[in-house]
N, C-alpha and C positions, 0 to 999 in steps of 0.2 A: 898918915892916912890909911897908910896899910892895917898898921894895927887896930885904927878904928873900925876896919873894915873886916880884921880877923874876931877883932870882942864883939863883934855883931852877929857876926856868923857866929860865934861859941855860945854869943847870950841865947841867937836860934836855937842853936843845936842843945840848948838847956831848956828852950821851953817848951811848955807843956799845948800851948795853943798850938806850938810848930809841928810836934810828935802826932796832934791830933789830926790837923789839917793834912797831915803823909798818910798816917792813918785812915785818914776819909780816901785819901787818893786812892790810895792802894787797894781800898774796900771799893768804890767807885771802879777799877779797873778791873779788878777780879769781877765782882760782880755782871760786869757788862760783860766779861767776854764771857762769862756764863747763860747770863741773863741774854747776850747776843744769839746764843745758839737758840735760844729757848724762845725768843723775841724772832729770830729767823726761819725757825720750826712753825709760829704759829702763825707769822706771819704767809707762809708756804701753803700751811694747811688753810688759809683764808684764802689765798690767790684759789690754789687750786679749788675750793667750794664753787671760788665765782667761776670761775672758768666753768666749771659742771653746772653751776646755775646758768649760766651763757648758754651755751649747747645746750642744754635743757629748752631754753626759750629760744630757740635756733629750731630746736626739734620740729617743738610745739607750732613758732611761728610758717616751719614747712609745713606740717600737716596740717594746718589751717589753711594755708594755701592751697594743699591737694584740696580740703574739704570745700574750700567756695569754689574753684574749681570744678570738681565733683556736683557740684551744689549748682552751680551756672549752666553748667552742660542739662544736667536734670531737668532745671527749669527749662530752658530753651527747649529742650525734647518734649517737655510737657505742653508748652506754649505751643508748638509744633504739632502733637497730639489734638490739642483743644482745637486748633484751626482744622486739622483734618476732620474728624468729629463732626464741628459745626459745618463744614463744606457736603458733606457726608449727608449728612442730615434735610441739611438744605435741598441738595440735591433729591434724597427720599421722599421729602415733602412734595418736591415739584411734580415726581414720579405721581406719588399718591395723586393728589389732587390733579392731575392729567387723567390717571387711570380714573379716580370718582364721577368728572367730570362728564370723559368718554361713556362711563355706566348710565348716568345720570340722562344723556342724550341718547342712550340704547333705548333705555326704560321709558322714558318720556314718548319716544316713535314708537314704541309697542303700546303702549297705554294710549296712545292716539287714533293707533291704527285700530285696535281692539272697539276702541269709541265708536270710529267710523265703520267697521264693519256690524257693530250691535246697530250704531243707526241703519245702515244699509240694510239691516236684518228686519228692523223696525219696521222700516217702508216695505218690503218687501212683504214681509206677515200683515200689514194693513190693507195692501194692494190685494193681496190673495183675499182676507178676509170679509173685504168688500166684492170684490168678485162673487165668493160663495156667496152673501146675502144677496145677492144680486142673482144668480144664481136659482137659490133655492125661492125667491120672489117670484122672478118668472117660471119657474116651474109650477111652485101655485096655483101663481095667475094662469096659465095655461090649464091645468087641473081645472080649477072654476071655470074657464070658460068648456071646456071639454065637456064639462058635466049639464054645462045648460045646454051644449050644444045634441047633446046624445047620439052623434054619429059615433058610431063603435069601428065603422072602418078609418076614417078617420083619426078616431082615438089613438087605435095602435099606431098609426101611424105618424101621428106627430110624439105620440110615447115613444118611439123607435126616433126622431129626431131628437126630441127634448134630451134624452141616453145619450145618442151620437154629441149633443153638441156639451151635455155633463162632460162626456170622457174628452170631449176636446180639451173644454174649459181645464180640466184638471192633465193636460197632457202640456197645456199653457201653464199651468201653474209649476209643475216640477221643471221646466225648461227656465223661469225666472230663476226657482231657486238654485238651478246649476247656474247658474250666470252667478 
């Protein structure tokens, strides 16, 4: 059995299938530990990409955080802003229209008063103005009768009243208008 077992091994060691399959081996193993370095190189230079593409989107995904951050605080401050603004406003508006209001009942009492004193003024200048025709009536009528009467003493002398009670009549009349 031995021998079987050495003409087996010699028929190997004569064959050409055997030579090739060592052949392959040995090309397989050369190759790999070659092909290892170079398969471990590239594999290194791929780790290490992602790694920098990691940290890359590490960076990114901080500064994206600072920026909504950034970005929340703003709005908030703006929202903030808008409230103050509108309260502001608000408040200006109430101002205004208090202040218009109070104008609005300044002007309306002077335009009132102005009314009442033009009428006060009114009656006032009717009164007088009826006076005088009243007045200058009875002075007239006295004249006519004076004339038919043709006492000359007389005359002056109710001329000297008729005067006296003019200058009353008009001493009454500037005394209304001071009131």
């Amino acid at each position: 059995m031995e021998l079987y077992h050495n003409d087996n091994f010699l028929e190997l060691l004569y064959s050409e299938t055997f030579w090739v399959a060592i052949a392959f081996l040995i090309f397989v193993v050369l190759s790999f530990k070659k092909a290892k370095k170079v398969l471990i190189e590239s594999l290194d230079k791929r780790i290490n990409e992602i790694k920098k593409t990691v940290n890359e989107a590490k960076e990114l995904k901080k500064e994206a955080e600072n920026n909504l951050n950034e970005a929340k605080k703003n709005l908030k401050k703006m929202i903030d802003d808008k409230k103050r603004i509108i309260n502001e406003a608000n408040e200006e508006a109430k101002n205004l229209e208090n202040r218009l209001l109070n104008e609005e009942k300044i002007y309306s009492e002077r335009f009132k008063k102005r009314i009442d004193d033009r009428i006060e003024q009114s009656k006032k200048q009717a009164i007088d103005d009826i006076k005088e025709i009243a007045l200058d009536i009875s002075i007239k009528s006295i004249k006519d009768f004076l004339k038919n009467e043709k006492e000359t003493k007389d005359d002056q002398l109710i001329s000297k009243s008729i005067t006296n009670l003019f200058y009353k009549s008009r001493k009454e009349q500037k005394n209304y208008k001071n009131l």
